[in-house]
N, C-alpha and C positions, 0 to 999 in steps of 0.2 A: 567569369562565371565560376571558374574551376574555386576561385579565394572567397566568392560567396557561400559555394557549396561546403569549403572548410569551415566556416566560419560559421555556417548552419549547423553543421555536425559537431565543433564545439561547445557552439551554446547547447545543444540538446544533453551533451555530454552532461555538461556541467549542470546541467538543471535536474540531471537524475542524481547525481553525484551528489548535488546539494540535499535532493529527497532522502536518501539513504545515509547523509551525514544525519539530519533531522531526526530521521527515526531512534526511538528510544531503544536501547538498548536494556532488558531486565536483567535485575540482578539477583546473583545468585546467591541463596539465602540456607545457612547452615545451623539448624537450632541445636544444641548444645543441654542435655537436661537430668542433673543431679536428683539423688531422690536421700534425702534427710542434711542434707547440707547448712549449717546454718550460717549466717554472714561472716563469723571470727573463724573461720576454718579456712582462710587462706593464707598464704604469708607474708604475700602482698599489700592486703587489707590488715596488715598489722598485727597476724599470729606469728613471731617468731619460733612458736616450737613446732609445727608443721612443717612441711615439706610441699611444695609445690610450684615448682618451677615453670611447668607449661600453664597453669590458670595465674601466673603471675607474670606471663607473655600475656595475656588478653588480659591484664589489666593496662599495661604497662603499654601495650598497640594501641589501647582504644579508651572506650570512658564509661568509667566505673559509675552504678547508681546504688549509691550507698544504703542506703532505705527503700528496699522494694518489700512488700508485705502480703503476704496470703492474704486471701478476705475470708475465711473459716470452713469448716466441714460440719458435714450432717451426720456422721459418725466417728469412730475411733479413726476410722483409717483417713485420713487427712488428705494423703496423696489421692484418692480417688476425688475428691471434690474439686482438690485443685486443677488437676487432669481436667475433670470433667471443666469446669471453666475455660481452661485453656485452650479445649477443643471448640469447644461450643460458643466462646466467646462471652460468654450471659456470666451474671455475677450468680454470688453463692447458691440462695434462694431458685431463682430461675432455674439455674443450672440444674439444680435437684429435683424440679418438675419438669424438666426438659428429657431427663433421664429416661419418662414415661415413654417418649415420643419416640426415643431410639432402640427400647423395647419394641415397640409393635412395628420397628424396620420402614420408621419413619425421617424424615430430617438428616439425613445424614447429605445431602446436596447444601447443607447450610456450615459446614464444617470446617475447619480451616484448613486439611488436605483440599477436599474439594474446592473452597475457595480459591486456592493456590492454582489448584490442575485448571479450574477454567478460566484463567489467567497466563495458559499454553505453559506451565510451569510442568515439567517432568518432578512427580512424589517419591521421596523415599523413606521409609520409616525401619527402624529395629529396635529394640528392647522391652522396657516396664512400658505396657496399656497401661489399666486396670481403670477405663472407660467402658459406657455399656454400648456406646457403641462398636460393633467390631471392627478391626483396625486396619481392615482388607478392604474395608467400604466408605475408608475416610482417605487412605493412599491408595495410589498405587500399586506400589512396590512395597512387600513385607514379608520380613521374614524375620524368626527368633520371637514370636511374640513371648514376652515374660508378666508371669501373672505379679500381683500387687507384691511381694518378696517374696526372696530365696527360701523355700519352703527347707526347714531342718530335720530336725530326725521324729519330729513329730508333729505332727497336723493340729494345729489351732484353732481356734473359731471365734476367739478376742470377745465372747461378750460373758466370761464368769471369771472368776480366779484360776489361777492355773494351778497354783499348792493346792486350794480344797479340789480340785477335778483328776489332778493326779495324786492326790492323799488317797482320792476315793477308790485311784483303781489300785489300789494299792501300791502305788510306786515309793520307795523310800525318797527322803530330803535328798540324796546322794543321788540317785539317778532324776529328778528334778536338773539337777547343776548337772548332770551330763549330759543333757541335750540344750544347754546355753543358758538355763532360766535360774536364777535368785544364787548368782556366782559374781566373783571369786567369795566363800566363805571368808578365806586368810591366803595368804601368804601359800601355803601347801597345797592349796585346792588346784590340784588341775585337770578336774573331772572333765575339761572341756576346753579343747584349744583351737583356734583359728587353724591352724594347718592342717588338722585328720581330716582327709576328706571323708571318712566314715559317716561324718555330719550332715552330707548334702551340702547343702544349702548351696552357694557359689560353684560348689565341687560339684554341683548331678551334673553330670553327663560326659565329665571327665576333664573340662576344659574351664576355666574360672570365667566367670557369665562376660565381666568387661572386658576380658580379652575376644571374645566371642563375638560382642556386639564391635569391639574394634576391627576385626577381623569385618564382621558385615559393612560396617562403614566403607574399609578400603575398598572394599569390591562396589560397592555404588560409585564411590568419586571412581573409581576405573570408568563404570560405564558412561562416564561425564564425558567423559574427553575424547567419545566417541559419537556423542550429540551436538549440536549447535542451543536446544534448547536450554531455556535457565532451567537450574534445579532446586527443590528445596526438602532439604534434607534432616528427618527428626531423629535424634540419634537420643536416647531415653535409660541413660545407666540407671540399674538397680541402686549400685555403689552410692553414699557409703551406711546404706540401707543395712540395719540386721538380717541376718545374722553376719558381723563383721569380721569376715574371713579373708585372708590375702596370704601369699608366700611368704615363709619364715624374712628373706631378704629386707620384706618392708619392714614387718615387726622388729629385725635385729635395731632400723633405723631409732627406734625408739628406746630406749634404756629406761624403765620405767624412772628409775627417780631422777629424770630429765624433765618428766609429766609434772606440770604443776595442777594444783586444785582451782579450781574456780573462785573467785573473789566473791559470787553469792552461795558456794558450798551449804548447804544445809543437812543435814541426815537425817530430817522428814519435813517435810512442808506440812503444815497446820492445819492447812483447809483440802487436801489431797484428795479424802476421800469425799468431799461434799462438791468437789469439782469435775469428779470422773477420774479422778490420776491417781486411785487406788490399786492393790493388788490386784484388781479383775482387771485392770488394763493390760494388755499383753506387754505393750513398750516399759511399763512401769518393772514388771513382774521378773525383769532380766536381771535386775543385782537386790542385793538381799535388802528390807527394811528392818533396822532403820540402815540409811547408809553410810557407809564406813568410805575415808580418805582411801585408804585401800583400793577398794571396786570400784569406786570411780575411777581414778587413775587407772587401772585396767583397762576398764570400756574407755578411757579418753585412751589410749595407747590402739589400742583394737580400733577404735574410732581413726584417727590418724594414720593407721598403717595402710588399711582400705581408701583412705583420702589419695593416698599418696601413690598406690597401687593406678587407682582411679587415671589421678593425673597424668601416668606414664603411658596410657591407652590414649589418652588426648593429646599426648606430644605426640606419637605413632601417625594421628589423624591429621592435627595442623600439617604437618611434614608433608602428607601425601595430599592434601587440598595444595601445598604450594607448588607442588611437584606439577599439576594440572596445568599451571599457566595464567588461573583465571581471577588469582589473587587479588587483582586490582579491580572488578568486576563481585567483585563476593564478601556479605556480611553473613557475621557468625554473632551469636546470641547466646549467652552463658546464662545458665539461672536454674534452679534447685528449686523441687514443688512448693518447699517451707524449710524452716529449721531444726533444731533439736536441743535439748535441753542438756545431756550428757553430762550429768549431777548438778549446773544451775538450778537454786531454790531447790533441792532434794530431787528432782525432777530427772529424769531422764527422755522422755519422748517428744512428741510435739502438740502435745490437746492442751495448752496453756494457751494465757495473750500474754506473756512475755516476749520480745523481741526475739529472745535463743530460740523459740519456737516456730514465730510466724514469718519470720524476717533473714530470706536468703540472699545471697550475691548476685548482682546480676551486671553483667557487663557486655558490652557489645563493640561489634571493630568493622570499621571497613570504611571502603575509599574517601566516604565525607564523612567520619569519625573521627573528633580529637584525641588525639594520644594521648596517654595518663590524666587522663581530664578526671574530675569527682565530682560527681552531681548529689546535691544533699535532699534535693526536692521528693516530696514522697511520691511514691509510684507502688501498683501491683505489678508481680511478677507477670501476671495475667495481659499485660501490658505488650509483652514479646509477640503476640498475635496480630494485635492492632500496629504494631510497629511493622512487622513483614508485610502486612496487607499495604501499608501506604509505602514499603520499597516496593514493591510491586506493583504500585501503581491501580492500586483496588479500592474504589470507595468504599468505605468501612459501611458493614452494611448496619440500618436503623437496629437491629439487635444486639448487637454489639454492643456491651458497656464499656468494654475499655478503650486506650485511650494508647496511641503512638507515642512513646518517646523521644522521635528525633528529634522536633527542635528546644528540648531540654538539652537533649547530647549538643549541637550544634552553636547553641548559647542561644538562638532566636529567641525562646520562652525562658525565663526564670523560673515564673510561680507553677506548683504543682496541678495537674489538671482536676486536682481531687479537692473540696475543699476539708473534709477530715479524711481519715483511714478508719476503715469499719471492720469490726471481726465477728464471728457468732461461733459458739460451737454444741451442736446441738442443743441442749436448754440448759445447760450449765453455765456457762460464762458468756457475755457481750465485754463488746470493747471502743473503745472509741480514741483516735490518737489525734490531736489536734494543737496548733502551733505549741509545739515540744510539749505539751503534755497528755498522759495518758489514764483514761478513767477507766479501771475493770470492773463489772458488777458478775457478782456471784448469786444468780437469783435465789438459788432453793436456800441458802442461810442469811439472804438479807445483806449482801454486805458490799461493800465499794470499795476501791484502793486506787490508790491517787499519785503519779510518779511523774518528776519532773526531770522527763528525759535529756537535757543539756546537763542539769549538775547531777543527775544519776542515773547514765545510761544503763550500772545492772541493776537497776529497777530493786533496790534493795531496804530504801527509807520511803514507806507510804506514809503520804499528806490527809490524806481522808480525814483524818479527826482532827487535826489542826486548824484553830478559830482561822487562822488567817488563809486560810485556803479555801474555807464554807462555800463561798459564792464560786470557786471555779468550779468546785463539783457541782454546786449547784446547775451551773450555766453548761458543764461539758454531759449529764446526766439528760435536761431538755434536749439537748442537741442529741443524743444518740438518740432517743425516743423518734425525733424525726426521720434519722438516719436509719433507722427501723423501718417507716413506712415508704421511705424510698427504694430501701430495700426487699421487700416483702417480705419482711419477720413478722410473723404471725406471733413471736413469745411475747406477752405481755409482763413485764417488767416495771409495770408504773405501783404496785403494790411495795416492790425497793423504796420506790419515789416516798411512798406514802410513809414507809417505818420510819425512814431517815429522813422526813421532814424535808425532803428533795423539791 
């Protein structure tokens, strides 16, 4: 009786033993999120003249997706669109009339904090919003919120020129270039340096914003390890966002004639002002026109040193996620709202459909990630939301457009889940990217540019008028018109069609 009653109390053992082997375990998901980053800014990815060692650990642990691409903004400010996506899940269009709904303190139970939280996920969020919804009602946990940039020594509002608005108030060219804007003149100009903290910007409040939000980081993964629950955690740098300030130490790392120029350098782009990427752009308005080798190399140095600053707050953060324990149990998600132009094609900001613009790095690691793996297949950035919803084990809900990554990462899938890449930017430019090639239309002057992204990734020689190429623009021109209506682009663009015999 007594080796029945063992033998009962084993089998029960075992039977619960096996229920709680069964049970899934979630994991812990860590998003990682650049704000102007664009894909040639790492070192890993093939910049030698950067520095970044810790985002060239997450290429080197897990698998890079080399082509991930914004899908466009409703205004200058690009990061807010993409954000808004990101959060919301909805592609561009949607997104911007969903914006309504989080106005009148609607939807935000459709959010991907939310999402996460009712998925018994502990939220934690810090840094750049600049969502309309507020960022206490999509997490949890928040704190440091940072509005759209580092506000500098003077308040903006991105929609005139900045010469004619501070010509008006009388300010001299000189004090212009000392609050960041249409600098370095030359060589001597140093009405405006990264390190015065006199500037704000990174420097308000005494302490540099990415140290700051590293600092909020560590203190969430502290509270981890005092939980059993997963956590998912949105950690949102400004960096390396203008105004591009960091401590003398990074910049020393750069020696300006170490800076090379960009291979599509131009010292004005053509169509600039018929595309919105005139002096009234604020991102334009930061180094002089036309532009000079000079200031670009500047802002590429300034650009870089902030990069690099960046990255030494996320080696601080890997360290203290490993330090937890739960490393084996936790993906982390790199990626950057969009890119930036940082004097490609004359250009500095990111309201192009150039790649340097639309197209940031995005990599991802953890336990069923291949190492140093490279996926060429395209994907949105927007993409990192639909991927944590399916680690977590969340049916992607019917609003949702995008689309999970992993079995790209994993090798299961090859083909991209997209069949073109779509871009808009408010009524100035569409785009369309489709097996290696890329059509831009510029609607208000009629025109198209044609680039055959395998033998000219900097997008340098357009095909547009070339007889032998007539029928791809033709064919890639139809297809963005649809790509329109599946998008809910209201801009009507078939009048292009009609000049160019499309």
């Amino acid at each position: 009786m007594k080796n029945i009653i063992y033998l009962l109390a084993l089998l029960v053992l075992s039977a619960c033993t096996s229920t709680e082997e069964q049970k899934p375990i979630k994991p812990n998901i860590v998003f990682v999120f650049a704000d102007d980053l664009t894909y040639t800014a790492i070192n890993a990815l093939g910049n030698n003249e950067v520095q970044t060692p810790n985002l060239d650990r997450l290429v080197n642990n897990g698998t890079t997706f080399t082509h991930a691409y914004n899908m466009g903004a409703w205004n200058g400010a690009v990061c807010a669109a993409s954000r808004a996506m990101l959060i919301s899940g909805r592609s561009v269009w949607d997104a911007n009339s969903y914006r309504q709904v989080w106005k009148k303190n609607n939807g935000y139970d459709k959010t991907w904090g939310k999402l996460m939280e009712g998925a018994g996920y502990d939220t934690y969020m810090t840094g750049k919003w600049h969502v309309d919804a507020p960022a206490d009602s999509v997490f949890q946990n928040v704190v440091h919120i940072r509005p759209g940039m580092p506000r500098d020594a003077w308040s903006h509002n991105g929609k005139i020129s900045y010469f004619n608005k501070m010509l008006a108030q009388g300010k001299s060219k000189e004090e212009i270039r000392a609050i960041g804007y249409n600098r370095p003149q030359d060589k001597n100009d140093t009405t405006w340096t990264p390190t015065n903290k006199k500037f704000g910007g990174f420097w308000e409040g005494g302490k540099h914003w990415s140290e700051v939000l590293k600092d909020d980081a560590l203190g969430f993964i502290e509270q981890t390890k005092k939980s059993d629950k997963p956590f998912f955690i949105y950690l949102a740098f400004n960096a390396p966002h203008d105004p591009r300030q960091s401590p003398q130490r990074f910049l020393d790392k750069y020696p300006i004639d170490n800076i090379s120029v960009p291979k599509s350098f131009m010292s004005m782009y053509p169509f600039k002002d018929s595309i919105g990427n005139g002096p009234g752009l604020r991102d334009e308005a930061l180094a002089p026109f036309p532009r000079t080798e000079y200031a670009i190399k500047t802002h590429i140095r300034e650009y870089y040193a902030l990069i690099t600053h960046l990255d030494e707050q996320i080696g601080v953060i890997l360290k203290e996620l490993e330090a937890t324990g739960k490393m084996d149990n936790t993906y982390i998600i790199f990626t950057s709202d969009h890119g930036l132009a940082m004097g490609r094609h004359g250009l500095l900001g990111k309201q192009t459909q150039f790649d340097h613009s639309i197209r940031p790095p995005f990599m991802i690691t953890g336990p069923s990630i291949p190492k140093g793996k490279k996926v060429d297949a395209d994907i949105y950035l927007q993409d990192a939301m639909a991927t944590s919803l399916e680690l977590a084990g969340i049916e992607k809900p019917n609003y949702v457009f995008f689309n999970s990554v992993l079995d790209l990462a994993t090798g299961k899938q090859t083909k991209s889940n997209y069949d073109a890449i779509y871009n808009g930017y408010i009524k100035y430019q569409r785009m369309i990217r489709k097996d290696g090639f890329k059509l831009i239309v510029y609607p208000k002057i009629k025109k198209v540019l044609l680039f055959d992204l395998a033998n000219d990734p900097e997008e340098m020689n357009d095909l547009a008028e070339m007889p032998a190429y007539k029928d791809k623009v033709k064919t890639l021109f139809k297809e963005l018109l649809q790509l329109q209506k599946q998008m809910r682009d209201h801009l009507d663009i078939s009048d292009v069609g009609r000049t160019l015999n499309l």
